[in-house]
C-alpha positions as CSV (number, residue, x, y, z in Angstrom):
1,X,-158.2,-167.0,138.7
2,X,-162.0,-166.0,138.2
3,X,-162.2,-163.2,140.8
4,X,-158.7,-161.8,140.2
5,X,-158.0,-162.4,144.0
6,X,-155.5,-165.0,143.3
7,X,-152.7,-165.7,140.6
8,X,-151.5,-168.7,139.6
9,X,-147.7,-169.0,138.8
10,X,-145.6,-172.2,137.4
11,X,-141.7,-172.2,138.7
12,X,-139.7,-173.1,136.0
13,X,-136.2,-173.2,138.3
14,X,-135.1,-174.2,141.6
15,X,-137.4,-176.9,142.9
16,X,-139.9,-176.2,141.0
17,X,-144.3,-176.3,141.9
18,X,-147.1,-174.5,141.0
19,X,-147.3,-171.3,143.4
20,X,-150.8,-169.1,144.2
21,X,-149.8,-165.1,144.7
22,X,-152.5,-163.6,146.7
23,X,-153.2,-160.3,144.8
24,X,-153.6,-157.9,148.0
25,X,-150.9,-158.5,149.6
26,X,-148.7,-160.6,147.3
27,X,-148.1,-163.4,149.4
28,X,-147.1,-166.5,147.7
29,X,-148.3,-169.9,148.8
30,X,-147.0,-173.2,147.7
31,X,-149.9,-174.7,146.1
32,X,-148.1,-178.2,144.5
33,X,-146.5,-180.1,145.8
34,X,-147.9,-178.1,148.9
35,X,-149.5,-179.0,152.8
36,X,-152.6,-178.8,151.2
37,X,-152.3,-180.7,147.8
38,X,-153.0,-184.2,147.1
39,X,-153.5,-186.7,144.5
40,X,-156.7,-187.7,143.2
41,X,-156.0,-190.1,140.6
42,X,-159.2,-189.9,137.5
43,X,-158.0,-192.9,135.7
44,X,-160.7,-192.9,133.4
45,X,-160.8,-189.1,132.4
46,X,-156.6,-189.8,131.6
47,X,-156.5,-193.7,131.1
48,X,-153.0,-193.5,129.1
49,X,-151.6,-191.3,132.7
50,X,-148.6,-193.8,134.5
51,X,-150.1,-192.3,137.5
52,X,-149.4,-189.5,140.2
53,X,-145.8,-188.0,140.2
54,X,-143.5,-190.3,142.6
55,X,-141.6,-188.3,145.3
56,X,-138.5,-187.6,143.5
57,X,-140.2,-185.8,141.1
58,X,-142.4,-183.8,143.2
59,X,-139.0,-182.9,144.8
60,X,-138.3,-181.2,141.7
61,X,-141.8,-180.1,140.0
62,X,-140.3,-178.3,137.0
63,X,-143.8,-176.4,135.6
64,X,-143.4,-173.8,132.5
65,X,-146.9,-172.9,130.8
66,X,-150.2,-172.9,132.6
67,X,-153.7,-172.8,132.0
68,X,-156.8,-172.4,134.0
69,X,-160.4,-173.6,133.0
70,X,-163.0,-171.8,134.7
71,X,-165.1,-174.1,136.4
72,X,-168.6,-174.5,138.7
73,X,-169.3,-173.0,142.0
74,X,-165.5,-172.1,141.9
75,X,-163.7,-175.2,141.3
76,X,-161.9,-175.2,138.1
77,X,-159.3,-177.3,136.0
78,X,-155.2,-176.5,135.6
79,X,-152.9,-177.7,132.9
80,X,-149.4,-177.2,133.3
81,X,-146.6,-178.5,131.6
82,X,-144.0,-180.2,133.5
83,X,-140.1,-180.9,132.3
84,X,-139.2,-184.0,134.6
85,X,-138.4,-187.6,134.2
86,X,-141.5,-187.5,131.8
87,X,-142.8,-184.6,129.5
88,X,-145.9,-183.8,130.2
89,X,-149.3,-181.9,131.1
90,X,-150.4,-182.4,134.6
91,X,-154.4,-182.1,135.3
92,X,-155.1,-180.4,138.9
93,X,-158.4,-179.6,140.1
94,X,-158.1,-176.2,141.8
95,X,-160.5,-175.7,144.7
96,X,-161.2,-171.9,145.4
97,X,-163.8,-172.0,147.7
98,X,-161.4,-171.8,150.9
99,X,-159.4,-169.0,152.0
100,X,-156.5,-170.8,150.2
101,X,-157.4,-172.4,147.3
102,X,-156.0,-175.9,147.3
103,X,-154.9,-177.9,143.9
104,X,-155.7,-181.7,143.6
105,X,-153.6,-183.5,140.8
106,X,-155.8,-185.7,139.1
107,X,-153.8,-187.0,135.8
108,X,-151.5,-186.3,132.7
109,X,-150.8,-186.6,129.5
110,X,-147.5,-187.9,128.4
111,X,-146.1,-186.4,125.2
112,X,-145.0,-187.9,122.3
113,X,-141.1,-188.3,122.2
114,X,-139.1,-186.1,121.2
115,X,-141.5,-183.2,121.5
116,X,-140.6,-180.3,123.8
117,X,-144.0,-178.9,125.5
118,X,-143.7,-175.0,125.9
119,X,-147.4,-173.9,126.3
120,X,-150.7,-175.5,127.1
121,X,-154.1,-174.4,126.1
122,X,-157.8,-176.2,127.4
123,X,-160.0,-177.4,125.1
124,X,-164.1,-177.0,126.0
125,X,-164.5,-181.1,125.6
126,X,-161.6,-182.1,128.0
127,X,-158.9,-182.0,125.7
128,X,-156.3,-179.4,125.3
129,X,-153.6,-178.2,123.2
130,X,-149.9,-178.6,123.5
131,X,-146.9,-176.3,121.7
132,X,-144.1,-178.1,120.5
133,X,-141.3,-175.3,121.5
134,X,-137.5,-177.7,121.1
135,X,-137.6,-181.5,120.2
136,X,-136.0,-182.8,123.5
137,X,-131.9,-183.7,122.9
138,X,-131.8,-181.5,120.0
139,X,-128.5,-180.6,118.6
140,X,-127.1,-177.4,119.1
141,X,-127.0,-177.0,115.4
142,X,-130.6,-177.5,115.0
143,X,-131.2,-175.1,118.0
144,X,-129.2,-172.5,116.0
145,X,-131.4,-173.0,112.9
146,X,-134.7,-172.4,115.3
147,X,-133.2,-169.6,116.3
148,X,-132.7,-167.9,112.7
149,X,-136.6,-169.1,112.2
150,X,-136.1,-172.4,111.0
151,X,-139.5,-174.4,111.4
152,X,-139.1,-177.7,114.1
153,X,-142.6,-177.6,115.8
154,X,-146.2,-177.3,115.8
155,X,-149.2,-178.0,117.7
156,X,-150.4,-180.8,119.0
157,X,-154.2,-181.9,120.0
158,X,-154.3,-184.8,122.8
159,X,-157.8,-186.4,123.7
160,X,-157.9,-189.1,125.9
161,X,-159.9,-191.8,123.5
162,X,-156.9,-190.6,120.6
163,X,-154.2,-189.6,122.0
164,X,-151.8,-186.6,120.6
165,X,-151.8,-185.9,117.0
166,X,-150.3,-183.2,114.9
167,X,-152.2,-180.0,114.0
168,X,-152.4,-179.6,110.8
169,X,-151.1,-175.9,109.3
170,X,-149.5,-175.0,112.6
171,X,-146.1,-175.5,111.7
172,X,-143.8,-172.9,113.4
173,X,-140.2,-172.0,114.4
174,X,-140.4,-172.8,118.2
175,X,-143.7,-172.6,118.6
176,X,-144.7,-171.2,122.1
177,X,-147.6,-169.2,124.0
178,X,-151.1,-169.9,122.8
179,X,-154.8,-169.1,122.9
180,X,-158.1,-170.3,121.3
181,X,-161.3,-168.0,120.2
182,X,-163.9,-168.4,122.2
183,X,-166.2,-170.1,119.8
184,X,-163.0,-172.8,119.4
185,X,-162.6,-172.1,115.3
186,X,-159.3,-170.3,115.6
187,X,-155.7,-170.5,117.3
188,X,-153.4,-167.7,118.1
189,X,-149.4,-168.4,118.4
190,X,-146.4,-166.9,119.3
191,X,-143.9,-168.1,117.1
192,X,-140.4,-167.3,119.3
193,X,-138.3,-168.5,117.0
194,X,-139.1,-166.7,113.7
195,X,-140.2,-163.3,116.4
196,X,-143.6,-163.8,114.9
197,X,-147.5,-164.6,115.5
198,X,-149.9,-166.2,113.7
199,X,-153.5,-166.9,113.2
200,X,-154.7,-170.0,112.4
201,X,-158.2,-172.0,111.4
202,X,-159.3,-174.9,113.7
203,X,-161.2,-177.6,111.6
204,X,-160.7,-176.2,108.2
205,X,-159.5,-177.7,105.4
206,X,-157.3,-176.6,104.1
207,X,-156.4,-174.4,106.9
208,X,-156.7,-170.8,107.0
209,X,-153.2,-168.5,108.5
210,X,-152.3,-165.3,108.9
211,X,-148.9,-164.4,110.0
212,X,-147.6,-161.6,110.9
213,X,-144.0,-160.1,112.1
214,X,-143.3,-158.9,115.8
215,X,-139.5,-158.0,116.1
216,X,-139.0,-159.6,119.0
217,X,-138.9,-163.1,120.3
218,X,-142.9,-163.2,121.1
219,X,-143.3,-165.8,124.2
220,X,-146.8,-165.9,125.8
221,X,-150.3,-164.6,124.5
222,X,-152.8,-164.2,127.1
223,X,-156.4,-162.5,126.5
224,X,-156.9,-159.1,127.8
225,X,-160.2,-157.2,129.2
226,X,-161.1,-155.7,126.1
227,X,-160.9,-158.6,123.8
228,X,-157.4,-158.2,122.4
229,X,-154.6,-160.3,123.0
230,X,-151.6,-159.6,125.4
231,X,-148.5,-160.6,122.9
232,X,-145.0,-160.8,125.9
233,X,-141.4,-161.5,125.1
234,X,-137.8,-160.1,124.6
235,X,-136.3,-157.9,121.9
236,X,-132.3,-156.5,121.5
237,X,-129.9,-157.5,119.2
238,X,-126.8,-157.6,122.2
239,X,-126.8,-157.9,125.8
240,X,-126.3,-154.4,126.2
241,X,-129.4,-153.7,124.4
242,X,-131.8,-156.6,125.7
243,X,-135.2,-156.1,126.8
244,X,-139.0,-157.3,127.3
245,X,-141.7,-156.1,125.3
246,X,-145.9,-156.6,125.7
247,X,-147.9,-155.8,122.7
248,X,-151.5,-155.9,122.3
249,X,-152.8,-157.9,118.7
250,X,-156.5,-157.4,117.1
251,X,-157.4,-160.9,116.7
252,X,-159.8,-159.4,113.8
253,X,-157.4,-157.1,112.2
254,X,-153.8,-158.5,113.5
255,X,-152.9,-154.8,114.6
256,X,-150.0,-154.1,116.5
257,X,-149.9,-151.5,119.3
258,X,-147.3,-151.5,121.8
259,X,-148.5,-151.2,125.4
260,X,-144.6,-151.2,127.1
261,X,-140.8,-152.0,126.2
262,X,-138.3,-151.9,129.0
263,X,-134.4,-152.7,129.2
264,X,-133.3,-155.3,131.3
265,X,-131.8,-154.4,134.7
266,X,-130.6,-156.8,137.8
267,X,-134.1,-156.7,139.4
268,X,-136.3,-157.8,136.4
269,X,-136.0,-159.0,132.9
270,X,-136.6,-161.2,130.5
271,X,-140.2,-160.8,130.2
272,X,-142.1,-163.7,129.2
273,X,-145.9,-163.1,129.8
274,X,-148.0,-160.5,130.9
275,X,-151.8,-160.3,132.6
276,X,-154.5,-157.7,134.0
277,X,-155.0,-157.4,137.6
278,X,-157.1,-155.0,138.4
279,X,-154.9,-151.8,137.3
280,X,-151.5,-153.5,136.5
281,X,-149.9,-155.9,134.4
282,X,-148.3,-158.5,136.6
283,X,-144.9,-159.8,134.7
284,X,-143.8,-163.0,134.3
285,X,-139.9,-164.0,133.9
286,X,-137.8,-166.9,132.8
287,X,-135.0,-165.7,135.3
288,X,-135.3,-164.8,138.6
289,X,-137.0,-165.0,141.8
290,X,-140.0,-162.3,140.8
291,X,-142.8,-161.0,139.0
292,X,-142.3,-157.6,137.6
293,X,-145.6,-155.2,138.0
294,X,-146.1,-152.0,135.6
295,X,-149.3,-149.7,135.4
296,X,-152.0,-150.8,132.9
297,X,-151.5,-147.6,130.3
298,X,-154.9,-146.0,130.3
């Protein structure tokens, strides 16, 4: 969050929520379904939205990829995607100008069946940007072919007067983390499946891509203080030999450099994103109970 003094994390397991890590003493708070949350419903900012989430599924909130709008006099906008009885993105305002910020759900947007949300991305004019990760009931032998970098996905745009539609150019294997420029003309993505990233124009046509090879199943891209982009996810060929990686990509030049590669132990693994605060890099996991935190290299 703007400030650095809190982190916002999804829960992909167990019951599931959206959780807020204070970053001085890394206490976690419950932020949704929480004490403090509540639904606001903006039915005419997400007129397509069936409404809030009923109680059985706040009793199990799955969220996977997040991402946070700065906003005015610290009140700001959070898209998460949520794996429940329907696919989505769920819209929360997130008040920070208490203590303990609080998180107000105020709509969704329902995806498109069978696409399989992964990672979420705003868009400056209230839209935002989906990944299209697995098709929802897919075969096991399509999920093998994903996993030899087989295209099944791509990106997908949703406004509320449209709808979602397709991205054109942005076809990937599994297509997963994701960022925008900051003048809005180009996408960056991780391509898990095909252990790739790639560069792509927004409103050209025919689009312009760059792709480039990683060597390792690339999950989430986050920006980082100096402009470049934090590239996080897991490399080995065996389970004896299975580990996390974070990489920093030029989005200019598309160099590499590798920033840390670690093996797998019982405390912390599977790596699957990676952000600044202050002087570490804060971790984030699809298994287990924790965050992993390592020393920014200087």
């Amino acid at each position: 969050m703007p400030g650095s003094q809190w982190v916002v994390a999804s829960v992909f397991g167990g019951s599931g929520g959206i959780n807020l890590i204070r970053t001085s003493d890394r206490t976690t708070v419950l932020g949704y379904p929480g004490a403090a949350s509540k639904d606001q419903f903006d039915k005419k900012s997400y007129s397509t939205c069936p409404g809030p989430p009923d109680a059985a599924e706040k009793a199990k909130f799955a969220t996977h990829g997040l991402s946070l709008q700065p906003g005015k006099n610290s009140i700001h906008r959070l898209l998460a995607v949520h794996h429940g009885s329907r696919e989505s993105i769920e819209v929360f305002e997130l008040d920070a100008r208490q203590a303990t910020p609080s998180l107000t759900w105020v709509g969704c947007a329902v995806a498109p069946d069978p696409v399989g949300l992964n990672s979420v991305r705003w868009l400056a004019d209230g839209g935002l940007i989906g990944t299209d990760f697995l098709a929802r009931n897919i075969t096991p032998e399509r999920r093998a072919k994903t996993l030899e970098g087989e295209k099944n996905g791509q990106l997908w745009e949703w406004h509320n007067a449209t709808g979602w539609k397709p991205v054109p150019g942005t076809e990937a294997s599994a297509a997963n983390g994701i960022e925008i420029s900051e003048d809005g003309k180009w996408f960056y993505v991780a391509a898990w499946g095909s252990q790739s990233f790639f560069r792509v124009s927004r409103g050209q046509t025919p689009p312009k891509r760059d792709d480039i090879p990683l060597g390792f199943r690339v999950d989430n891209i986050r920006w980082a203080k100096d402009g470049s982009l934090l590239a996080t996810g897991q490399g080995g060929a065996t389970p004896a030999t299975q580990e996390w990686v974070v990489v920093k990509i030029d989005p200019k030049t598309l160099k590499v450099t590798e920033i840390t590669r670690r093996p797998n132990t019982d405390a912390f693994g599977g790596g699957t994103v990676a952000i600044e605060v202050g002087k570490d890099l804060w971790i984030g996991s699809f298994r287990g109970n924790r965050i992993g935190i390592v020393p920014v290299a200087k």
